[in-house]
DSSP file (Angstrom, degrees, kcal/mol; ACC not computed):
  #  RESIDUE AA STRUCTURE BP1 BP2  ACC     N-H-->O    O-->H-N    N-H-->O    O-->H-N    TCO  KAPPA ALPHA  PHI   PSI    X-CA   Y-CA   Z-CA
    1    1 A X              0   0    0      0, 0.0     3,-0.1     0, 0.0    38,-0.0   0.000 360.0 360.0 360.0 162.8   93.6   82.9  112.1
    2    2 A X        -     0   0    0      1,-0.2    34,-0.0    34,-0.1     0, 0.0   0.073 360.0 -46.5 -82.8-164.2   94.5   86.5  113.0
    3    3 A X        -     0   0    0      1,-0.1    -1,-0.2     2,-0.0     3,-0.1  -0.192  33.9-142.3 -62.5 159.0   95.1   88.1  116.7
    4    4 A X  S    S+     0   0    0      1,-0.1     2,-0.3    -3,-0.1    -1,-0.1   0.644  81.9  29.7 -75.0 -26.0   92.9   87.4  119.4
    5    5 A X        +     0   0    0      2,-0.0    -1,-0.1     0, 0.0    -2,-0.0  -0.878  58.5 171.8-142.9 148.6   93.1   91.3  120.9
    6    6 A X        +     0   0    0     -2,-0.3     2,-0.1    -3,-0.1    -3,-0.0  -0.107   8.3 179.7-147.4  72.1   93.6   94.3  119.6
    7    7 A X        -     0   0    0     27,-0.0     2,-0.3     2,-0.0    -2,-0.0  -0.384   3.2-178.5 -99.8 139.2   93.5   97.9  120.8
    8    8 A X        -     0   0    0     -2,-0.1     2,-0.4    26,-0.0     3,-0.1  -0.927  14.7-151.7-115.5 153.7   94.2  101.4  118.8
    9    9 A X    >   -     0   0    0     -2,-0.3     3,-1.3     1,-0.1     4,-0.5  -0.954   5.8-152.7-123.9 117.4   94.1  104.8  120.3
   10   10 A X  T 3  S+     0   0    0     -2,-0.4     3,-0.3     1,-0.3    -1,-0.1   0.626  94.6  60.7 -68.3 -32.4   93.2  107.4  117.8
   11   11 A X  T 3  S+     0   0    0      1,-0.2    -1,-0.3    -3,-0.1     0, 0.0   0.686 108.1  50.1 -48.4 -35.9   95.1  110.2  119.7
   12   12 A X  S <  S+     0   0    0     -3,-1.3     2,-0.6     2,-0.1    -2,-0.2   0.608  90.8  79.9 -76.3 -14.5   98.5  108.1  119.1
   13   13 A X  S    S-     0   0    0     -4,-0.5     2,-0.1    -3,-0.3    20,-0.0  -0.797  75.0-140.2-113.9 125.9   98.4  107.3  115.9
   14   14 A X        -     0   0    0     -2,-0.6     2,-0.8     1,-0.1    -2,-0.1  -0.404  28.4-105.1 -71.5 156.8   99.6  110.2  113.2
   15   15 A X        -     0   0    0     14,-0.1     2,-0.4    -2,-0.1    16,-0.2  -0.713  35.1-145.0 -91.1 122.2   97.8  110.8  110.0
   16   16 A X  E     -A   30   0A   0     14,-1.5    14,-1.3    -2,-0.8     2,-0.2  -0.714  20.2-121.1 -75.3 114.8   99.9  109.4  107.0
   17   17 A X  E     -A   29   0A   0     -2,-0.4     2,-2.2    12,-0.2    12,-0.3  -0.397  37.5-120.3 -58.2 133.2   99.7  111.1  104.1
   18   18 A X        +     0   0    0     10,-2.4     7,-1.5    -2,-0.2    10,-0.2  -0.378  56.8 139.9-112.0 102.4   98.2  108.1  101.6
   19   19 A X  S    S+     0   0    0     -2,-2.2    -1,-0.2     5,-0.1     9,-0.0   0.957  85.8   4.0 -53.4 -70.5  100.7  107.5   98.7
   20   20 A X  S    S+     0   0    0      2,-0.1    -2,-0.1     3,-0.1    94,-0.0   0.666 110.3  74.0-100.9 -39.5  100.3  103.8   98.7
   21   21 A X  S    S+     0   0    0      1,-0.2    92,-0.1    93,-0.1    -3,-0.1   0.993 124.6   1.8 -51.7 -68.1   97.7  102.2  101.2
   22   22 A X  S    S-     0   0    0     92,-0.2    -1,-0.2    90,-0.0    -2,-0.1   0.495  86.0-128.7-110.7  20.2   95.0  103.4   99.1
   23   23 A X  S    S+     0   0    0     91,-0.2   101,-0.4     1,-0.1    -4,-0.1   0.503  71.4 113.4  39.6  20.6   96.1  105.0   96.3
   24   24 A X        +     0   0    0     99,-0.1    -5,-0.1    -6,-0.1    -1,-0.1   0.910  33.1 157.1 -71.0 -53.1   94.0  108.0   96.7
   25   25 A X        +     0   0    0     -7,-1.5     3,-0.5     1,-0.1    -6,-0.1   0.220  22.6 121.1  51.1-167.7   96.3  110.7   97.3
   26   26 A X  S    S-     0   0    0      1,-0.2    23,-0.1     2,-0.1    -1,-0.1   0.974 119.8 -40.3  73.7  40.8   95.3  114.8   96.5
   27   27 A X  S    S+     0   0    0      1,-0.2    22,-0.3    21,-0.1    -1,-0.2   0.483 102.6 152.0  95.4  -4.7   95.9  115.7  100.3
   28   28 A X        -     0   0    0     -3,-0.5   -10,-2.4   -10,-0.2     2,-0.4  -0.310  26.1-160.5 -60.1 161.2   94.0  112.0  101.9
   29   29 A X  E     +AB  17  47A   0     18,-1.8    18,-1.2   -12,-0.3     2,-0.4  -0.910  12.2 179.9-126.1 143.3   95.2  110.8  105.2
   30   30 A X  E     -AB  16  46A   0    -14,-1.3   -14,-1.5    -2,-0.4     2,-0.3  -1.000  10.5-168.1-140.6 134.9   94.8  107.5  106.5
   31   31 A X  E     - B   0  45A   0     14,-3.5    14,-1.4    -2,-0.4   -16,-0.1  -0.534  26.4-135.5-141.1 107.8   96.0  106.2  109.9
   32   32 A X  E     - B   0  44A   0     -2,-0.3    12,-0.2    12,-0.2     3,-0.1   0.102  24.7-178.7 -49.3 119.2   95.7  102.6  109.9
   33   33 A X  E     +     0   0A   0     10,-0.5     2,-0.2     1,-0.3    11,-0.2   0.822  67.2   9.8 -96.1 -11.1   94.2  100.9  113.3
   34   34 A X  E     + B   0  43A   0      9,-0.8     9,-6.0     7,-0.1     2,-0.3  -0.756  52.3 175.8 160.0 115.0   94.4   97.1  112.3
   35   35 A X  E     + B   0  42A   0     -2,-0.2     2,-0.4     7,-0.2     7,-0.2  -0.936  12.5 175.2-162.3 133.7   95.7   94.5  109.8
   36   36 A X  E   > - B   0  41A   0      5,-0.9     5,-2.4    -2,-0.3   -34,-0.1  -0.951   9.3-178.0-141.6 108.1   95.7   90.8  109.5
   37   37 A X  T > 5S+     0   0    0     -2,-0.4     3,-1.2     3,-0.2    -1,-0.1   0.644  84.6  60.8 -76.9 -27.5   97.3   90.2  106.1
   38   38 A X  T 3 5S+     0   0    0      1,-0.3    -1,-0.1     3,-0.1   -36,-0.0   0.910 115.6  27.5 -94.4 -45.5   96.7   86.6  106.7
   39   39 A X  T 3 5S-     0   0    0      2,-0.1    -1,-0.3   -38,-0.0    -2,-0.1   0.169 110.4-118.6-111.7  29.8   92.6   86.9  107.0
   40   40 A X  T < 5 +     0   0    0     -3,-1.2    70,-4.2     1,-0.1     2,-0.4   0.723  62.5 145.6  42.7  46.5   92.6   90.1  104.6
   41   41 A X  E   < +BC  36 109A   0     -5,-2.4    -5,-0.9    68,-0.3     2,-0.5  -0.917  20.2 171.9-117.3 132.9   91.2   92.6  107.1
   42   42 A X  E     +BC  35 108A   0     66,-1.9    66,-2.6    -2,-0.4     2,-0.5  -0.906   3.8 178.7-143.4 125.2   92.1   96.1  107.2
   43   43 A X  E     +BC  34 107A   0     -9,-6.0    -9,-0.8    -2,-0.5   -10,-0.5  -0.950  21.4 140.0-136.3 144.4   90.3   98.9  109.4
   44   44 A X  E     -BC  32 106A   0     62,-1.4    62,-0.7    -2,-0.5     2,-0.4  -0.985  49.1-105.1-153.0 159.5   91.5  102.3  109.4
   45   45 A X  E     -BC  31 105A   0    -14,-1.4   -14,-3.5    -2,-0.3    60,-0.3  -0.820  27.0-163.1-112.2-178.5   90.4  105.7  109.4
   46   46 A X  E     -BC  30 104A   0     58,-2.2    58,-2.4    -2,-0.4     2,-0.4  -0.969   3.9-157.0-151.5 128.8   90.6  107.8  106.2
   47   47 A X  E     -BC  29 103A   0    -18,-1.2   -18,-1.8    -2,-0.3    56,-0.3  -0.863  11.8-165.6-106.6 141.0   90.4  112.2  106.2
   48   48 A X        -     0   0    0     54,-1.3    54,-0.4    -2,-0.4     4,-0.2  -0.886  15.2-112.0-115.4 115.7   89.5  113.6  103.3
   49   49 A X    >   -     0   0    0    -22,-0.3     3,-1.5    52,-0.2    52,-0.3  -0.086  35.7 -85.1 -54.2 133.6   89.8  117.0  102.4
   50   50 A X  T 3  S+     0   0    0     50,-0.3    49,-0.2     1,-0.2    50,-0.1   0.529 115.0  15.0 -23.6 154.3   87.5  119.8  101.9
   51   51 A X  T 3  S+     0   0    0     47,-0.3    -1,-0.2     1,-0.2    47,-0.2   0.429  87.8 141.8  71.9 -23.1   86.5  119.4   98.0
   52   52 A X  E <   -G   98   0B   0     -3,-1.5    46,-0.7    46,-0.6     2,-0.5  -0.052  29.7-168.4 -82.1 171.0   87.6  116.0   97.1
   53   53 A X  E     -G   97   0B   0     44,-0.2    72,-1.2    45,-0.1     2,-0.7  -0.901  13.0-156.9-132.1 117.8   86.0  113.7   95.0
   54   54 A X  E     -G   96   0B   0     42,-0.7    42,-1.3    -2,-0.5    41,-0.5  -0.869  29.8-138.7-137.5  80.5   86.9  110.0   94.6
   55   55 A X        -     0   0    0     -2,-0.7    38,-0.1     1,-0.2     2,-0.1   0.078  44.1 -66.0 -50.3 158.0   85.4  108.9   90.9
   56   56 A X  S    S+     0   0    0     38,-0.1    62,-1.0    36,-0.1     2,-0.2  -0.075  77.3 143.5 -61.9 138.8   83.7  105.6   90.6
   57   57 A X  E     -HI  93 117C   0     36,-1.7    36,-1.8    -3,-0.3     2,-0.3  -0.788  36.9-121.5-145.4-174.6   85.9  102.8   91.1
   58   58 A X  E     - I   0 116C   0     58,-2.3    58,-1.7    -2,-0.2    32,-0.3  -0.985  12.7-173.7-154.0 160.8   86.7   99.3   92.4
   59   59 A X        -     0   0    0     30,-3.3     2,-2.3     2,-0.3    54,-0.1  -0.972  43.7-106.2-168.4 154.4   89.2   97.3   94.7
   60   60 A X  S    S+     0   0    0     52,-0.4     2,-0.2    54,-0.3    51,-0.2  -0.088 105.7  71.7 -81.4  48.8   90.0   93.5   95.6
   61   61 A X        -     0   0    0     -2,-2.3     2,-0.6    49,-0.1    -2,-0.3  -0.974  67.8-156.0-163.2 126.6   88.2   94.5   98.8
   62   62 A X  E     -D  109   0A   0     47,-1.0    47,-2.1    -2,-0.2     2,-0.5  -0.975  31.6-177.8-128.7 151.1   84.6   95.2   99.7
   63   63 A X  E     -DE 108  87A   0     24,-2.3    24,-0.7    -2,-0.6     2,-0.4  -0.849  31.7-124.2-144.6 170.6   84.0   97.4  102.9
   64   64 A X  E     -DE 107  86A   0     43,-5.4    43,-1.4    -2,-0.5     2,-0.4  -0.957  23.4-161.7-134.6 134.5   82.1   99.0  105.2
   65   65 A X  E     - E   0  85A   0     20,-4.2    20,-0.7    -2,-0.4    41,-0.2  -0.908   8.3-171.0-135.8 104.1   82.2  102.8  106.0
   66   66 A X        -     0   0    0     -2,-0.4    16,-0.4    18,-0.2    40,-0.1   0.155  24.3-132.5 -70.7   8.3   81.0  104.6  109.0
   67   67 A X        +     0   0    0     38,-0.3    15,-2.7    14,-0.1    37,-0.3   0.901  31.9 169.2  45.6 102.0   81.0  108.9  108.7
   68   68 A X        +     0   0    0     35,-2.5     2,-0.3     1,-0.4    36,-0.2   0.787  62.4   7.3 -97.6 -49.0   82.5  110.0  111.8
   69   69 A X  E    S-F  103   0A   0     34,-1.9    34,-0.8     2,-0.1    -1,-0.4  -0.912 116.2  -5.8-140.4 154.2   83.3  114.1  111.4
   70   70 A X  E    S-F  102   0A   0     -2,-0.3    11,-0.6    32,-0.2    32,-0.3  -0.176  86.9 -34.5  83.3-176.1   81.9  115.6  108.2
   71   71 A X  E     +J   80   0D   0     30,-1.3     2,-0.3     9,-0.1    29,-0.2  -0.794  32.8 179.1 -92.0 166.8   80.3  115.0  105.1
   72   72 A X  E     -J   79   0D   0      7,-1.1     7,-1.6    -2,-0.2     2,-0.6  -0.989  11.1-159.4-148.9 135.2   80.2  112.4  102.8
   73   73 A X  E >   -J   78   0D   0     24,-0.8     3,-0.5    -2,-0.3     5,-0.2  -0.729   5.0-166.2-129.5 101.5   78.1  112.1   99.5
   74   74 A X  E >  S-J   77   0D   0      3,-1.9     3,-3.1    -2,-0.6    22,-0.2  -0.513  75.1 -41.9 -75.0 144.9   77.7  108.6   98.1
   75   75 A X  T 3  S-     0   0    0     20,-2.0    -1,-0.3     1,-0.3    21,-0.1   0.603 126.7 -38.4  18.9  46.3   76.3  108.9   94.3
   76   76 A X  T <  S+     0   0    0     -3,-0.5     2,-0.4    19,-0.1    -1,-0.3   0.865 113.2 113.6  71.6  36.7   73.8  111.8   95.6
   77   77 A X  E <   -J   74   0D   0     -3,-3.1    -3,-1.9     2,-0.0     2,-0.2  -0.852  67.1-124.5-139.9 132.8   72.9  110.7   98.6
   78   78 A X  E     -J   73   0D   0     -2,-0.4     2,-0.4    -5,-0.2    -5,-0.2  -0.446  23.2-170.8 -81.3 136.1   74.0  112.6  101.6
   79   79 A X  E     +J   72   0D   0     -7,-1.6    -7,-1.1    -2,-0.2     2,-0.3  -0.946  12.2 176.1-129.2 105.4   76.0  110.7  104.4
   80   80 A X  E >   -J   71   0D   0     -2,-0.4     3,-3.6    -9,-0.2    -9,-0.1  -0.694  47.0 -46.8-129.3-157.6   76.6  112.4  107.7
   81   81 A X  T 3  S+     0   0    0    -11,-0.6   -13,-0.2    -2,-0.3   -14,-0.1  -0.126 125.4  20.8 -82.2 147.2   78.1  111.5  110.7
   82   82 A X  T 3  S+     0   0    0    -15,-2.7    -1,-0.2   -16,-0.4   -15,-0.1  -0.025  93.6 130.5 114.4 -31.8   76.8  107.9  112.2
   83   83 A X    <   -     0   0    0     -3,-3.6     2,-0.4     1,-0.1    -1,-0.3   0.089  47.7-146.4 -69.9 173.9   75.7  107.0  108.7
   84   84 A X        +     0   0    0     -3,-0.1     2,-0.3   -20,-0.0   -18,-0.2  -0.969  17.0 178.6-133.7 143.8   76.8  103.6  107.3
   85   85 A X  E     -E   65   0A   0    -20,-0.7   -20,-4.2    -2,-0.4     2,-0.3  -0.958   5.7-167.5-149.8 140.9   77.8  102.2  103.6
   86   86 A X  E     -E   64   0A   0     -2,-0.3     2,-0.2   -22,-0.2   -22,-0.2  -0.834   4.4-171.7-123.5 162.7   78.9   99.1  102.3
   87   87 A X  E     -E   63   0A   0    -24,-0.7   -24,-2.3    -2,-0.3   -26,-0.1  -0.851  28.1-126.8-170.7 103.0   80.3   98.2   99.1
   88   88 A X    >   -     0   0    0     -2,-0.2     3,-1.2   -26,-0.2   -26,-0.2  -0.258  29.9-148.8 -39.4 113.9   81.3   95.0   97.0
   89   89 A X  T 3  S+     0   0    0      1,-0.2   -30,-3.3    20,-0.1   -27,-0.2   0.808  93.6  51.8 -71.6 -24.6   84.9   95.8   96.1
   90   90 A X  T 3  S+     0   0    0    -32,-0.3     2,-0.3   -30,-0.1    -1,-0.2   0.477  99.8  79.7 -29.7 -32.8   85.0   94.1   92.9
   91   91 A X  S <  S-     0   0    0     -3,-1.2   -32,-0.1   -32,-0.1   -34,-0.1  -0.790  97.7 -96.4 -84.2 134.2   81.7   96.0   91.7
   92   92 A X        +     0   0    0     -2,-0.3     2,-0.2   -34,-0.1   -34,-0.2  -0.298  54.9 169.6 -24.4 117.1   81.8   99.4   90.4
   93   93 A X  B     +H   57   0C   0    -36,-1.8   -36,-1.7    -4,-0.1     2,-0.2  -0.840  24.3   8.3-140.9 158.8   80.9  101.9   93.6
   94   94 A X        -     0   0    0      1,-0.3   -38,-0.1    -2,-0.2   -39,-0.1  -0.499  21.3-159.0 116.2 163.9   81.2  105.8   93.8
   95   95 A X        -     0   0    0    -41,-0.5   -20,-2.0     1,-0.2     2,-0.4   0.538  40.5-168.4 -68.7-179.3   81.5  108.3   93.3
   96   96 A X  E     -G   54   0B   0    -42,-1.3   -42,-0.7   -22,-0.2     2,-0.3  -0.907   7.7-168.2-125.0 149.0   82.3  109.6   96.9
   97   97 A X  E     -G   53   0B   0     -2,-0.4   -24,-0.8   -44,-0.2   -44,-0.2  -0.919  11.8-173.0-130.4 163.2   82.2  113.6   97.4
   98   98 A X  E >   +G   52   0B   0    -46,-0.7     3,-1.9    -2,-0.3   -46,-0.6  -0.071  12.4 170.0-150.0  51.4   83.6  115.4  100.6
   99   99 A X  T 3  S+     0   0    0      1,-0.2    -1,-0.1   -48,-0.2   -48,-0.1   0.522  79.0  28.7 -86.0  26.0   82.5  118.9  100.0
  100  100 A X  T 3  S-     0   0    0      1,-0.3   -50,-0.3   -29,-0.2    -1,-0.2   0.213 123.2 -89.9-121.0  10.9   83.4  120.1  103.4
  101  101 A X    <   -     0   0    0     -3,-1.9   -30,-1.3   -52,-0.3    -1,-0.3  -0.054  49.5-152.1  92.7 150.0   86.1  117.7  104.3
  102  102 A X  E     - F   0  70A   0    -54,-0.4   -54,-1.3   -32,-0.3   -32,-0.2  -0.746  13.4-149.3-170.4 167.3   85.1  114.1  106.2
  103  103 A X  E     +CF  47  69A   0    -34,-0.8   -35,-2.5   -56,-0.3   -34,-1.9  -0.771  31.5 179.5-166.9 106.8   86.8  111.4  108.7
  104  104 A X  E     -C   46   0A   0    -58,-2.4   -58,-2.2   -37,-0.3     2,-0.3  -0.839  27.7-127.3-117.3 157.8   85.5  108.1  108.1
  105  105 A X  E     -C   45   0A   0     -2,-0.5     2,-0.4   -60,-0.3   -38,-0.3  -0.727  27.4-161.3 -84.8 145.0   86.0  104.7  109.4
  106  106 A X  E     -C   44   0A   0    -62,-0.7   -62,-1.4    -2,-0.3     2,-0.3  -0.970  13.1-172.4-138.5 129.9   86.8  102.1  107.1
  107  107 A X  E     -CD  43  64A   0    -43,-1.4   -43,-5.4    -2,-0.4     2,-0.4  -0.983  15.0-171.5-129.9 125.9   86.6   98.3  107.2
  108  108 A X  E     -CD  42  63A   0    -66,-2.6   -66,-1.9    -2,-0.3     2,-0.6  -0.889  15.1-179.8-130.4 114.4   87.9   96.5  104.8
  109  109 A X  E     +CD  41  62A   0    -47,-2.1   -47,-1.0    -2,-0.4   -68,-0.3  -0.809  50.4  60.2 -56.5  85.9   88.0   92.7  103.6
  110  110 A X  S    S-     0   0    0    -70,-4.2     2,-1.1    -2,-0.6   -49,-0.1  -0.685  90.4 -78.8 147.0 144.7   89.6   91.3  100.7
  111  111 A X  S    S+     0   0    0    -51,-0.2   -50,-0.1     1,-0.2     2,-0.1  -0.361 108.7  40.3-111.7  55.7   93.5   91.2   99.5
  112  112 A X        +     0   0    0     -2,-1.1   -52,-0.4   -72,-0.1    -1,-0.2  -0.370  43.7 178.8-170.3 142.5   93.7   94.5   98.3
  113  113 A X        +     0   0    0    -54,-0.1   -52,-0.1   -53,-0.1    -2,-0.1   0.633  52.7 121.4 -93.3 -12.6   92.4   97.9   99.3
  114  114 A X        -     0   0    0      1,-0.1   -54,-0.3   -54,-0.1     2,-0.2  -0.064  59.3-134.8 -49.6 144.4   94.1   99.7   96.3
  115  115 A X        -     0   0    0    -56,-0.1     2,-0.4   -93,-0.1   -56,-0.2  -0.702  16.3-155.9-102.6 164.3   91.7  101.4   94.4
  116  116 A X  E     -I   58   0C   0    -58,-1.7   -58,-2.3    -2,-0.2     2,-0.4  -0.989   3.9-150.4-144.9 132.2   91.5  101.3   90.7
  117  117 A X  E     -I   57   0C   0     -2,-0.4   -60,-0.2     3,-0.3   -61,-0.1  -0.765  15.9-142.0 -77.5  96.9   90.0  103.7   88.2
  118  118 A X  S    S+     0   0    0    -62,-1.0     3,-0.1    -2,-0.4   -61,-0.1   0.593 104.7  26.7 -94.8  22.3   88.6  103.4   85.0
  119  119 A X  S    S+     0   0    0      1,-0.2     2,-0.5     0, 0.0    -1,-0.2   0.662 141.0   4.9-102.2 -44.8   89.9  106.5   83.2
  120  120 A X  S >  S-     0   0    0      0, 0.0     3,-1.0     0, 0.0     2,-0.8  -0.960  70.2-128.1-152.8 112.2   93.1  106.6   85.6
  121  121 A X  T 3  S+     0   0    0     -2,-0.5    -5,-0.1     1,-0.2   -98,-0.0  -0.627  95.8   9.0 -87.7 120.5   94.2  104.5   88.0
  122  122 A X  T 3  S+     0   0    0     -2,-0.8    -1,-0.2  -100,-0.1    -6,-0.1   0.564  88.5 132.1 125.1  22.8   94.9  106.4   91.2
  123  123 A X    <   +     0   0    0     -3,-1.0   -68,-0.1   -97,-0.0   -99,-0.1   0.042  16.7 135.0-129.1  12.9   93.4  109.4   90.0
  124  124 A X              0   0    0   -101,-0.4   -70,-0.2     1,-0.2   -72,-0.0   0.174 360.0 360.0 -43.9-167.3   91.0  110.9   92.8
  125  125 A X              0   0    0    -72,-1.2   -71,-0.2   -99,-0.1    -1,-0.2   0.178 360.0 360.0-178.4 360.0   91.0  114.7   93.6
């Protein structure tokens, strides 16, 4: 099983541009608060910048996403901060819109958070 304890401080941790973690890229940020490879949990938060848009997609991962600073627009329905979404990662989800820029929470299950695309894999913007 994974740790017993864990603490992040959001002030310490720098934003990582994200290349790889989630394959989003187009200016996203991630800074990762917690991961147990071993029980396939990853929770982090994730900026996204003014304008982007994250086409529907799917990942070996289903997760749960809290709205912290911003907006968020799942398939047309508007997400602000406090609101909550979950999503089977295996199932098609999406699209996500950010058209003022957003700071979410992320929790994610499942033994991979890469996202995949089905016109392009990696392709938000």
């Amino acid at each position: 099983m994974g740790e017993a304890w864990a603490t992040a401080h959001r002030r310490d941790l720098e934003w990582v541009d994200d290349v790889d973690i989630l394959t989003l890229g187009h200016g996203v940020q991630v800074k990762v608060l917690y991961q147990d490879r071993q029980t396939e949990h990853t929770d982090m938060l994730v900026k996204f910048p003014a304008g982007y848009v994250e086409p529907e997609h799917t990942h070996d991962a289903s997760h749960s996403i809290i709205v912290l600073e911003g907006l968020q627009i799942v398939n047309g329905e508007v997400m602000q901060p406090g609101d909550y979404v979950w999503a089977s990662g295996p199932k098609p989800h999406g699209p996500f819109e950010y058209p003022e820029g957003c700071v979410v929470f992320v929790s994610f299950r499942g033994p991979s958070i890469k996202h995949i695309y089905a016109g392009s894999p990696g392709e938000g913007k």
